[in-house]
C-alpha positions in Angstrom: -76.9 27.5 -20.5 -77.4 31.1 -21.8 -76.0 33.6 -20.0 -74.3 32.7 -16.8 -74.2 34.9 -13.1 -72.7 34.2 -10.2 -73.5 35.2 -6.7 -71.4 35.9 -4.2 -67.8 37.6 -4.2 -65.6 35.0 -2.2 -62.9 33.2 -2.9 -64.5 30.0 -4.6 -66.8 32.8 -6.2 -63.7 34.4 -7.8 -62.3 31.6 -8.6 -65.6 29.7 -10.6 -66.2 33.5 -12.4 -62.4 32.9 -13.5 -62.9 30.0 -14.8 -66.5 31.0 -16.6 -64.7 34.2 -18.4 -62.5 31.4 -20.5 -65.5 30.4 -22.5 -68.2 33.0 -21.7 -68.4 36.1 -23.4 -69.6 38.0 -20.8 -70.9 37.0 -17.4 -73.1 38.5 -14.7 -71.7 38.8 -10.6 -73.6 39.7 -8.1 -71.4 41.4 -5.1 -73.5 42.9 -2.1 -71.2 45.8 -1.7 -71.1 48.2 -3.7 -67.5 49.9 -2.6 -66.0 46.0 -3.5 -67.6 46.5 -6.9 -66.2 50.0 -7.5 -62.6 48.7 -5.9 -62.9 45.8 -8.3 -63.6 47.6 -11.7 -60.6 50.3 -10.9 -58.0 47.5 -9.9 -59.2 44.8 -12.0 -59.3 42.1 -9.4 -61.1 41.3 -6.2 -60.0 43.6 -3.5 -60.5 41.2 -0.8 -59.9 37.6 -2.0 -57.6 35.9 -4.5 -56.3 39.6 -5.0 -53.7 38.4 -7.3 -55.4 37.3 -9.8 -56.6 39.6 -12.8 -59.9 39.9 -14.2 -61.4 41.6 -17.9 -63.6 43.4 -16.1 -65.0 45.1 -18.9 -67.0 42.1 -19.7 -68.3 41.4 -16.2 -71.7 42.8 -15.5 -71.1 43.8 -11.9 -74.3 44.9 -9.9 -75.2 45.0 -5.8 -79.1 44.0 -6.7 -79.3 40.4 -6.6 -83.2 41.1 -8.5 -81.6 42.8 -11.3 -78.3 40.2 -11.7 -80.9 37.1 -11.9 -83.5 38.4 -13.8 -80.8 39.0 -16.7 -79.1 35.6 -16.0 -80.6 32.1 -17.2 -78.1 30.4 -14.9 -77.3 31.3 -11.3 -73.9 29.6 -10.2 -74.3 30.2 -6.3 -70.7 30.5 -4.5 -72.0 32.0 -1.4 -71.0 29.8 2.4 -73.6 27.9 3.5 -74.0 30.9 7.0 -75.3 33.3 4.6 -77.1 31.6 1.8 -80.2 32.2 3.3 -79.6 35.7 4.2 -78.4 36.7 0.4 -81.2 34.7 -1.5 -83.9 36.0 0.7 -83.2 39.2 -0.8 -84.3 37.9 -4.0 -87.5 38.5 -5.4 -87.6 37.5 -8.9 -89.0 33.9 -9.7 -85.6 31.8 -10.4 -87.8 28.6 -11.0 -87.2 28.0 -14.6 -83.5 29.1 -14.3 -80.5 26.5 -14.0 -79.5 26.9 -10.9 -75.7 25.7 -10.1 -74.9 24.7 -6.1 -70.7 25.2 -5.3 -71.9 25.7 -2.0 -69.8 23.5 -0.3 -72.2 23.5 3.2 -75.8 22.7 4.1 -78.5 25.0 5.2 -77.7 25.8 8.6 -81.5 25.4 10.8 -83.2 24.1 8.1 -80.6 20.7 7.9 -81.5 20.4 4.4 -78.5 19.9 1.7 -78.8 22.9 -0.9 -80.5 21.8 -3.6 -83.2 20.2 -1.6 -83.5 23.9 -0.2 -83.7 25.5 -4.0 -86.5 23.4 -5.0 -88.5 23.7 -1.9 -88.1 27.6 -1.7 -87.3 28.5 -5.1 -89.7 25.8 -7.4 -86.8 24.9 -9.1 -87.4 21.5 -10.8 -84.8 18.6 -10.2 -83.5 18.7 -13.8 -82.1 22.3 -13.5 -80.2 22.1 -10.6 -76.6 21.0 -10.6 -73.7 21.0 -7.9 -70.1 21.1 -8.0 -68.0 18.7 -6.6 -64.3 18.5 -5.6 -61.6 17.9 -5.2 -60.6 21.6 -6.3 -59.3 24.6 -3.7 -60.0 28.0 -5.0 -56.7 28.7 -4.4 -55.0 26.3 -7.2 -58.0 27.1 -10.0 -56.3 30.6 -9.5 -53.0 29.8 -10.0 -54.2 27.7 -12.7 -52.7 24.1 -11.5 -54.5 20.7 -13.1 -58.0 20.1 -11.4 -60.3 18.0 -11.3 -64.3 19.2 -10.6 -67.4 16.8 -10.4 -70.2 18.3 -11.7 -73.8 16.6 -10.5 -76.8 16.6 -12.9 -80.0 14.4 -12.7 -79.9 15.6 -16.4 -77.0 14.7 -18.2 -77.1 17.2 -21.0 -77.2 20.1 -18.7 -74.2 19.1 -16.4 -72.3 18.0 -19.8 -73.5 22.3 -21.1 -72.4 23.6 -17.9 -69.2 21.6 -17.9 -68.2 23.1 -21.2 -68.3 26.2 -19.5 -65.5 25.6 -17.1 -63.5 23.2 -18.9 -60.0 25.1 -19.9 -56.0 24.2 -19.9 -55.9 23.3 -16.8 -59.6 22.5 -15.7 -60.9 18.9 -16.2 -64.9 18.3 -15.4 -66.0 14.5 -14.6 -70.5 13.9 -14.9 -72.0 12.5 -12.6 -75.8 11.7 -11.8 -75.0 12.0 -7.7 -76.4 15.1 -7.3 -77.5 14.3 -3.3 -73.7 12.0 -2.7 -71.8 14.6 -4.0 -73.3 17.0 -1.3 -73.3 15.3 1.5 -69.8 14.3 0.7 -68.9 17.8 0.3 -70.2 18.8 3.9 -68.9 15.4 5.5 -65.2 15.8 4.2 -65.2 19.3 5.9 -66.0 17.7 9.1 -62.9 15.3 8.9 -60.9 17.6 8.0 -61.7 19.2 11.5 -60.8 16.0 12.8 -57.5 15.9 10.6 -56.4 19.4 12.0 -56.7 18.9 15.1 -54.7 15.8 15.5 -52.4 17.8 13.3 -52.3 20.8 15.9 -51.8 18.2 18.9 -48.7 16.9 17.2 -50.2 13.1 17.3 -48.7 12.1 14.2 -48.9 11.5 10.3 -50.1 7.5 11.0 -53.1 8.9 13.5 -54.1 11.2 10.4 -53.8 8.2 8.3 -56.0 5.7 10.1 -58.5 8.6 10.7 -59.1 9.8 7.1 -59.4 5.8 6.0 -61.9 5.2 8.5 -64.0 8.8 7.4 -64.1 7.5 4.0 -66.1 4.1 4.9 -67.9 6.2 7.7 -68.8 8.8 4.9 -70.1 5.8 2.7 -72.3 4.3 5.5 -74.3 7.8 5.7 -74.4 8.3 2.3 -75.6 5.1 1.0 -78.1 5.5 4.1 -79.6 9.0 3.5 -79.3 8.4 -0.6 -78.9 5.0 -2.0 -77.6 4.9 -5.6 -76.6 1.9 -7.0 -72.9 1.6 -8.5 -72.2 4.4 -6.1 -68.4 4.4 -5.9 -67.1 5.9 -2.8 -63.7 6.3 -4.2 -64.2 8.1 -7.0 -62.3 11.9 -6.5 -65.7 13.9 -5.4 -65.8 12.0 -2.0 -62.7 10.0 -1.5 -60.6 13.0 -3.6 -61.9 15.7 -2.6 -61.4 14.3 1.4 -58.1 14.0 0.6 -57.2 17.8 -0.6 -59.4 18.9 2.4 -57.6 17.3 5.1 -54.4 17.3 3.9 -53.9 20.3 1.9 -52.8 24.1 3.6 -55.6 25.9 1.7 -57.5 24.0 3.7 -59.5 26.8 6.1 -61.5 23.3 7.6 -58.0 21.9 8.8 -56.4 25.2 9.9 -59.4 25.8 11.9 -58.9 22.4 13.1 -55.5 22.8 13.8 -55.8 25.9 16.1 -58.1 24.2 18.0 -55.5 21.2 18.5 -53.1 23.4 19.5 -55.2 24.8 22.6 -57.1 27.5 21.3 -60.8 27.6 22.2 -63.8 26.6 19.6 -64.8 30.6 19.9 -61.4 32.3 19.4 -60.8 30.0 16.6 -63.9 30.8 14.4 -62.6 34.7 15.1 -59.2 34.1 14.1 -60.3 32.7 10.8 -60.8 35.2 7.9 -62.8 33.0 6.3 -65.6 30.5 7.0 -64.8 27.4 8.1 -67.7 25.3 6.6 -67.5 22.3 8.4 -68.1 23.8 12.0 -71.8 24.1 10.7 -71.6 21.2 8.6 -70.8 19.0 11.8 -74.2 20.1 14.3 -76.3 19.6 10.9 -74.8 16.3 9.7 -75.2 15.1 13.6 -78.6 16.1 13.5 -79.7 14.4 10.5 -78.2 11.2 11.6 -80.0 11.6 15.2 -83.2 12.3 13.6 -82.8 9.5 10.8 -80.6 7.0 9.6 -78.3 6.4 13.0 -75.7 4.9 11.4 -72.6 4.6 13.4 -70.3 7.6 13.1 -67.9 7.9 15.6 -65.6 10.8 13.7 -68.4 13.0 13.2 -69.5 12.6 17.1 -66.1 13.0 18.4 -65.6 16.6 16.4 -69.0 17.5 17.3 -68.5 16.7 21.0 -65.3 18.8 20.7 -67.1 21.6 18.7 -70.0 21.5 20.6 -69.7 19.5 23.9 -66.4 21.4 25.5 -64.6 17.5 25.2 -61.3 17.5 25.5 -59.8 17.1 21.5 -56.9 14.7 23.3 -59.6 12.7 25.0 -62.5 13.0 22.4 -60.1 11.7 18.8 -58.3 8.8 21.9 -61.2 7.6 22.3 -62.5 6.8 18.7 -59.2 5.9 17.8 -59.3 2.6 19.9 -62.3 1.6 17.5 -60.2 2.0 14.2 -59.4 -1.5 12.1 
């Protein structure tokens, strides 16, 4: 994979250059400030996320010019949310197209409703074979504090997910290979959206067993888009990059997609909750994009999705909104 950057300074960022220092001798990060990057080489650590954690910052190439990190780079791992991806790449001018380019952008392209590596190829030129993703289920939080994980890594060419999976592989790091580059996204952004949908019956106080029936019914929902926007033959739903990496995101309190969810249960308003939350909550984007797509394509029944977007977008009541679908669950 030659040398490896990443771009973007938050914490999934941290965490994936954490993980890349184990077996790289030196890697290249791209942070658009250039006060972070001076706070981070004198305290050895992020200054704004996963603060705890300690970094050899002596063998980090830190620079503020995205140009200058990718042109040194021959592998671009992009940890930036899905809001500003197109913001921070379209400060790049340097042709990436014969670069492997690595997607743990957990999101889709807001206004373009495009999943990120159909983006890359049809702004970038970069060819199918040399773009991977990252798949769950893994919070940024727990690769820190270096607990067993589990991450997916999507290739349509097997030897290049199997390189880049060498690269993260450690004590307490696992990687699983799998050809579903286009699944493993969509799962990605869909599990955000249900873990709205998890918080806010969390926030209401409707109980553990609504939660339950919810989650098992956004897992066959989840399959019926996926098989309809990318059918893949042995496709197993189950398997911990869509059914897994559900699970952590709507049960788990790293979750920022649950506790953004969970405010709004518990009364607050869609606007003061995005501006209480430090960080991005991915699936509030994820949700008008994913209901989009399905309007404008495959219209398969989704009642989950509808009911968060109706919430997120429509003013709906949460209570009367999640009621409602729940009288369809079996």
């Amino acid at each position: 994979m030659g040398k490896v950057a990443v771009i973007g300074n938050g914490s999934w960022a941290t965490a994936l250059a954490k993980l890349l220092l184990y077996n790289c001798d030196r890697i290249g990060w791209f942070v658009h400030r250039r006060d972070r990057i001076d706070d981070f080489i004198r305290y050895r650590r992020n200054p704004v996320y996963l603060s705890d954690v300690s970094f050899d910052t002596a063998r980090i190439d830190f620079s503020d010019d995205i140009d200058l990190v990718c042109s040194q780079a021959d592998t671009l791992v992009l940890a930036v949310p899905s809001p500003y991806l197109k913001e921070t790449m379209g400060k790049l001018s340097v042709d990436i197209s014969g670069k492997n380019v690595v997607s743990a952008v957990k999101g889709i392209v807001p206004d373009e409703n495009v999943i990120v590596t159909d983006w890359l190829a049809g702004c970038f030129g970069v060819s199918e074979e040399r773009l991977l993703v990252i798949g769950g289920p893994c919070h940024a939080e727990e690769v820190a504090l270096e607990r067993m994980s589990y991450l997916t890594i999507g290739c349509h060419d097997t030897q290049r997910s199997e390189a880049f999976a060498e690269l993260i592989r450690g004590k307490k790091m696992r990687t699983i290979i799998s050809a579903d580059v286009e699944g493993i996204e969509y799962g990605a952004v869909l599990k955000n959206v249900y873990a709205i949908a998890a918080g806010i019956i969390s926030g209401m106080k409707a109980g553990d067993n609504f939660v339950a029936m919810m989650v098992s019914n956004a897992i066959r929902e989840m399959a019926r888009f996926i098989d309809a926007i990318s059918p893949m033959p042995g496709r197993d739903i189950c398997r911990s990059a869509y059914l897994g990496d559900l699970l952590v995101t709507a049960y788990s309190r790293f979750s920022r997609n649950h506790n953004f969810g969970s405010m709004i249960g518990k009364g607050s308003s869609v606007t003061a909750a995005i501006m209480e939350m430090a960080m991005v909550a991915e699936g509030y984007y994820g949700t008008k994009c994913i209901h989009q797509i399905n309007a404008d394509g495959p219209g398969v029944r989704m009642p989950i999705l509808d009911a968060v977007y109706r919430i997120l977008y429509g003013r709906r009541s949460p209570r009367v909104a999640l009621e409602a679908i729940g009288e369809s669950f079996a």
